[in-house]
N, C-alpha and C positions, 0 to 999 in steps of 0.2 A: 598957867595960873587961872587964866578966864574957864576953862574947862573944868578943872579940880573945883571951882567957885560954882559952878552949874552946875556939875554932880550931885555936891552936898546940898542944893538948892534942891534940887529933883527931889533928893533922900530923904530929904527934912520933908516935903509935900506928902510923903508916904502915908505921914500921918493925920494928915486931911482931916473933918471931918463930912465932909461931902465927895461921894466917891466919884463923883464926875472927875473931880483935880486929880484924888489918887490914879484916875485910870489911866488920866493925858499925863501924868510926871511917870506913868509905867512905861508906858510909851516912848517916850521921851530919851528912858533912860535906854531903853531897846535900842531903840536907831542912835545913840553916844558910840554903845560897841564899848564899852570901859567895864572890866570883869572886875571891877572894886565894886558895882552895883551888885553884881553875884547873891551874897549875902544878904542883902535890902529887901530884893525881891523875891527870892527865898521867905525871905518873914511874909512878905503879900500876897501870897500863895495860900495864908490861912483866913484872908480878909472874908469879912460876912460876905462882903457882896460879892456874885459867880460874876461878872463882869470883869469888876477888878485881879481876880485870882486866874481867870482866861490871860487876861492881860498880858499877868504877869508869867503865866508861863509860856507865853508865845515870846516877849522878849528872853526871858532865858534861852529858848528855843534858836533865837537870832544868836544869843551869846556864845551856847555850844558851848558851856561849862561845865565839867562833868562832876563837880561838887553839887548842882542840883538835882545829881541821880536817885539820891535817898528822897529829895522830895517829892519827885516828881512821881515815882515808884507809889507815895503817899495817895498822891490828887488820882490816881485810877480806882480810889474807892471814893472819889468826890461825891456829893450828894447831887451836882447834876452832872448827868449821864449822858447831854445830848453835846454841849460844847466842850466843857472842861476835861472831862476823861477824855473823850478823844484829840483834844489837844497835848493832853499829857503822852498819851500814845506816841505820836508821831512825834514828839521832843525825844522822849527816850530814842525810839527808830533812831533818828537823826543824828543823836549821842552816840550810838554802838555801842552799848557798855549792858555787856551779859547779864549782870544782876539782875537785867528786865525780862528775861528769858521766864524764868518762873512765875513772876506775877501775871504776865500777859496769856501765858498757856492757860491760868484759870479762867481769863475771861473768853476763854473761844466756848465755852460755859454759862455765860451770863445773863442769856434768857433774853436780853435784847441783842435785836441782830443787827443796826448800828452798833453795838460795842463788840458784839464780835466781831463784825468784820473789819471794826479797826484795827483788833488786835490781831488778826491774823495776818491784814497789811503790813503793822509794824513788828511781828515776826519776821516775815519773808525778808523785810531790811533789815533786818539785823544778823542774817546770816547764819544764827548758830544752829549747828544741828540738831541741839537738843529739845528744839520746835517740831520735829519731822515726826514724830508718833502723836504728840498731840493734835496736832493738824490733819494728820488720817484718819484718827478716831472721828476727827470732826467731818469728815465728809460720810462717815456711817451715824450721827448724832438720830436721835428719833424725827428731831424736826429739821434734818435736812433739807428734805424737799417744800417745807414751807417756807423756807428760805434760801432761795437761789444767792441771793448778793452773798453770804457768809459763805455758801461752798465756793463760789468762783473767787473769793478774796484765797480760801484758804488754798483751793488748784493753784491758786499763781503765786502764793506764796512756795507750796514744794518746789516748782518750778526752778523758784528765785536762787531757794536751798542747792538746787541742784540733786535733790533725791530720786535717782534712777531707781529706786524701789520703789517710788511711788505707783511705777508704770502700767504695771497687771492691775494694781485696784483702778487706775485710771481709764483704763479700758473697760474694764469692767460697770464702773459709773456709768459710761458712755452706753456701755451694751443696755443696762437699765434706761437708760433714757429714750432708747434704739423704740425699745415696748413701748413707751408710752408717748411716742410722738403725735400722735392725732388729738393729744390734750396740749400739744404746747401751748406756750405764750412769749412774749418778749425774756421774762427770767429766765426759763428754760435754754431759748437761744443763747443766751449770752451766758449760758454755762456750761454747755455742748461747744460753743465758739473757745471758751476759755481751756478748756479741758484740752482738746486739739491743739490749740496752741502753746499748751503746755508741754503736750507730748511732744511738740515739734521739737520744743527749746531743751527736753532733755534726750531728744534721738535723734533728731535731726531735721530738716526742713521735710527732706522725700517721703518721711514717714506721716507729717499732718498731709501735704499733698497724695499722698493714698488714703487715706483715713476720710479727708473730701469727698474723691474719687467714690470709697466705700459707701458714705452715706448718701451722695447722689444717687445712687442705685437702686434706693430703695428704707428697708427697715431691717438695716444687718444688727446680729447676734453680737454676744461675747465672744462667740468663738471666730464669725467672721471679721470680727474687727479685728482681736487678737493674730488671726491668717495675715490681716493687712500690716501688721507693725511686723511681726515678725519676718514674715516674707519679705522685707524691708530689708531688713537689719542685718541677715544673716545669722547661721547659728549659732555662733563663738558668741555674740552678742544677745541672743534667745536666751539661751542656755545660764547667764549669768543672772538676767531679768527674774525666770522661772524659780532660779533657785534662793534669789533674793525674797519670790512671792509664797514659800513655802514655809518661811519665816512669818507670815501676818497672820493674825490673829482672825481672821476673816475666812472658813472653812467653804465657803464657794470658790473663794478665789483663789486658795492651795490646791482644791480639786481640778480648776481649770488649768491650774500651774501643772500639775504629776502629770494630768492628760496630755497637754501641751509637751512636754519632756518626753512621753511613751511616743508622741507620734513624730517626734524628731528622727528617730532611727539614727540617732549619733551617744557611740558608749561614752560619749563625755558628757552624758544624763544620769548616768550608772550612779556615783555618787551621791548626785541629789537625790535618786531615788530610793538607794540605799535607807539615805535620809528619813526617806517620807515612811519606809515601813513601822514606823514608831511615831508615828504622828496621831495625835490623838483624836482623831477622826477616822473610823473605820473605812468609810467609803475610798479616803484618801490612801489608807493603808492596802486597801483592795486592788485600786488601781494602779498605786507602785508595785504589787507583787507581780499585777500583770504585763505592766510593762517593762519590768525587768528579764519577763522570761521571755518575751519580742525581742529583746536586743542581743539576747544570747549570750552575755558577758560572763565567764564563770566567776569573776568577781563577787557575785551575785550570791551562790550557792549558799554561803554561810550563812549569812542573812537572814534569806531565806529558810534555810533550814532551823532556823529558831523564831522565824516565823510562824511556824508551824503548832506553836504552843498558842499561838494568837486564840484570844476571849471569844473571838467571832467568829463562827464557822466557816461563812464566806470569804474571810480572809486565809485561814486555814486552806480551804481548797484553791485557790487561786495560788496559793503559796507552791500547792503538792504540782497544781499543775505546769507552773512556770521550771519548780525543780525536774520533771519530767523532763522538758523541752530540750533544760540549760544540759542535763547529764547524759542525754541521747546526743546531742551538741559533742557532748566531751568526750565520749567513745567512738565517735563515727572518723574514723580515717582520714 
């Protein structure tokens, strides 16, 4: 009875005219824990003053009601950007409730990188996978690099995801960063820190402890760091990475993916390379015809042979020459 009387005491104060009271009965109603406030504070989420509307959705935040998903959804286009969206953020996160998957992707977009890197945080809690492409786009954004905190929130979000595709682009970051070491700074570090760490958590410990090991040593490549994770892993496990990397829309790093595949010297490349003859990048296309004819797989031939129609002449002869290899392969005793 005394509690239900304190409630509606609280609820009644809502409508205050001095937001100091509305903020302390938000309050109030937060540490109760009573989901009858739910609704109350739902309506004080539209209050003029950003105080009061933080407030109020930090105690929602406590209550873990997921009736204030629609609102909350709302306060990510609040008119301030520095407390209350990113409060909203981390309430959604908190909630787990997917309808926040889309709103939050636009703001890995948002031109401030306090709000993106909230939203990439509460991405990564929230688990769904339909985070995992906009998040990678965002480590190729134009102003990436002026903003270290947004890529390293977004690395640990895939992480978090668990997207084993991320890998090859992640190495790849890495390999970028490899160049331009003699400019770091504290951001930098802690996104070369972050990035490793992340590889670790989706390949395993042994592989950030070589990746270390790698950059101790000096100012390694794409390609020697990609040696270090792979040499790792072993190639049942390469060979799945590779083929996942020839799917990104990122044509340096499907080039290092078909290279990487050619110089396995295991026909359980054959397919993805298959793959990569119609990839709409010629270089790539180039370099699967040639590493199809290194592995000698007559699997190959067909393919190949209607390769041969290829727009680009260099692909064309790469093509002619691989089928030379594979059909001397096929006749020899």
């Amino acid at each position: 009875m005394i509690h239900s009387f304190r409630l509606k005491r609280l609820i009644k104060k809502l409508g205050h005219s001095d937001w100091v009271k509305r903020k302390r009965a938000i309050v109030k109603l937060g540490a109760l824990g009573d989901t009858r406030a739910v609704e109350p504070l739902i309506g004080s989420m539209s209050d003029k003053d950003f105080w009061v509307r933080l407030a109020a959705i930090e105690a929602l935040d406590k209550l873990g009601d997921k009736r204030a998903v629609d609102s909350l959804i709302v306060a990510l286009r609040d008119p301030d950007q520095h407390l209350v969206r990113p409060a909203a953020m981390k309430a959604l996160a908190k909630l787990g409730d997917t309808r926040a998957v889309e709103p939050l992707t636009q703001l890995l977009n948002d031109g401030d990188s306090a709000i993106e890197m909230a939203a990439a945080e509460a991405l990564g809690e929230l688990g769904d996978i339909r985070a995992i492409a906009p998040l990678r786009r965002r480590l190729h954004h134009p102003s990436t690099f002026r903003f270290y905190s947004v890529c390293t929130a977004a690395v640990t979000a895939l992480a978090k995801l668990g997207d084993i595709g991320a890998v090859v682009p992640l190495i790849f970051e890495l390999g970028h960063m490899a160049r331009i070491r003699h400019h770091w700074g504290d951001p930098e570090r802690y996104f070369c820190r972050a990035v490793i760490e992340a590889l670790g958590q989706l390949c395993g410990l042994n592989v950030a402890t070589r990746l270390k090991m790698t950059f101790a040593t000096g100012n390694p490549s794409s390609r020697d760091l990609a040696a270090a994770v792979f040499d790792t892993l072993g190639d049942s496990r390469t060979i799945e990475l590779m083929e996942k990397a020839l799917m990104i829309e990122d044509t340096d790093l499907r080039l290092l993916a078909v290279r990487g595949l050619g110089e396995l010297g295991d026909v359980r490349a054959v397919e993805p390379l298959i793959a990569a003859l119609t990839d709409p990048d010629k270089g790539v296309r180039y370099l699967a015809a040639k590493s199809l004819g290194t592995l000698g797989d007559g699997r190959a031939i067909e393919p190949l042979k209607r390769a041969l129609e290829d727009e680009k002449e260099e692909v064309r002869k790469a093509a002619r020459e691989a089928l030379s290899v594979l059909e001397k392969g096929c006749l020899s005793p």
